[in-house]
N, C-alpha and C positions, 0 to 999 in steps of 0.2 A: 447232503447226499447220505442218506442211508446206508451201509451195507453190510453185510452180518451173514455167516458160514451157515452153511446145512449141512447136510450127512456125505453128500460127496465130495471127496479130497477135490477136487479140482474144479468145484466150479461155487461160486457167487454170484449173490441175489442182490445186486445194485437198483432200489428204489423200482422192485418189482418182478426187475429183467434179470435174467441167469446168463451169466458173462462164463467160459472158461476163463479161469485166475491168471492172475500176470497180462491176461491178454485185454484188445478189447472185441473177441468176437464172442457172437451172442450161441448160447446153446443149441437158439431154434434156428439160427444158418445150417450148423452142421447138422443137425437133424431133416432141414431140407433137402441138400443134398444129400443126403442117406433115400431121403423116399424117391425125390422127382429120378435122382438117376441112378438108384441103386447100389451103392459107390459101399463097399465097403470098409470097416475101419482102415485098413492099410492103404485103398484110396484115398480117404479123406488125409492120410496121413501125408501123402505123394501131393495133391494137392493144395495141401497146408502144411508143407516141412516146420513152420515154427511152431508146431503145437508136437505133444507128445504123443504116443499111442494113447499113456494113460490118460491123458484129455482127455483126446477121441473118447474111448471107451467109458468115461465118468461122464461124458455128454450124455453116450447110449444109453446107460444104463437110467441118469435121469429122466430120460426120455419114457424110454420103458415103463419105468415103477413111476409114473404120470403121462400113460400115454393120452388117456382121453380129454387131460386138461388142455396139452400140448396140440392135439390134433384139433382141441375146436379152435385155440390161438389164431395156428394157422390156416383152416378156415374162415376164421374171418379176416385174417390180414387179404387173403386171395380173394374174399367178398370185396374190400375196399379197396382194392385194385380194378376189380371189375367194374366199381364204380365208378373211382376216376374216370377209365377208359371210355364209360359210355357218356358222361360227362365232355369229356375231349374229344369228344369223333370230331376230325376231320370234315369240315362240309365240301371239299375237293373227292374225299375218298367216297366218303357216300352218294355222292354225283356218280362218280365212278363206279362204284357197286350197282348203281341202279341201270347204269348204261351197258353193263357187265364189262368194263376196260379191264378193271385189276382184278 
């Protein structure tokens, strides 16, 4: 396993992935939760007491100064979600949908 420091104090590139250090959550969580619910630093802090501000904040700021790398990531992680999904339908639900039950 890989892993080797960049420019922000607080976070590491494990064989790819950008971990906040010490921890093992990933950059692109807290960066999630920052777009889907808008959660600012001091939430994400409230919701994750074991990280520091200055995590949080060395997460954002990764984020930022690469946002459009980060934004297509996540993109396609949310592509291969929709895949599975259509993949897995339920042939109960789509009965259901076609009968309009659910």
């Amino acid at each position: 396993m890989q892993e080797s420091n960049i420019l922000y104090e607080h976070i590491i590139e494990t064989d790819g992935v950008f971990f906040i250090k010490d921890t093992s959550t990933k950059v692109i969580e807290i960066i999630n939760e920052h777009l889907a619910y808008g959660w600012s630093p001091e939430e994400i802090y409230f919701q994750h007491p074991y990280l520091s501000l200055g995590q949080i904040y060395s997460a954002l700021a990764y984020y930022w100064d690469n946002k459009d790398k980060i934004d297509e990531e996540i993109k396609s992680r949310q592509n291969i979600i929709q895949k599975i999904k259509e993949e897995r339908r339920s042939p109960l639900i789509e009965k259901l949908k076609v009968k309009k039950i659910s």
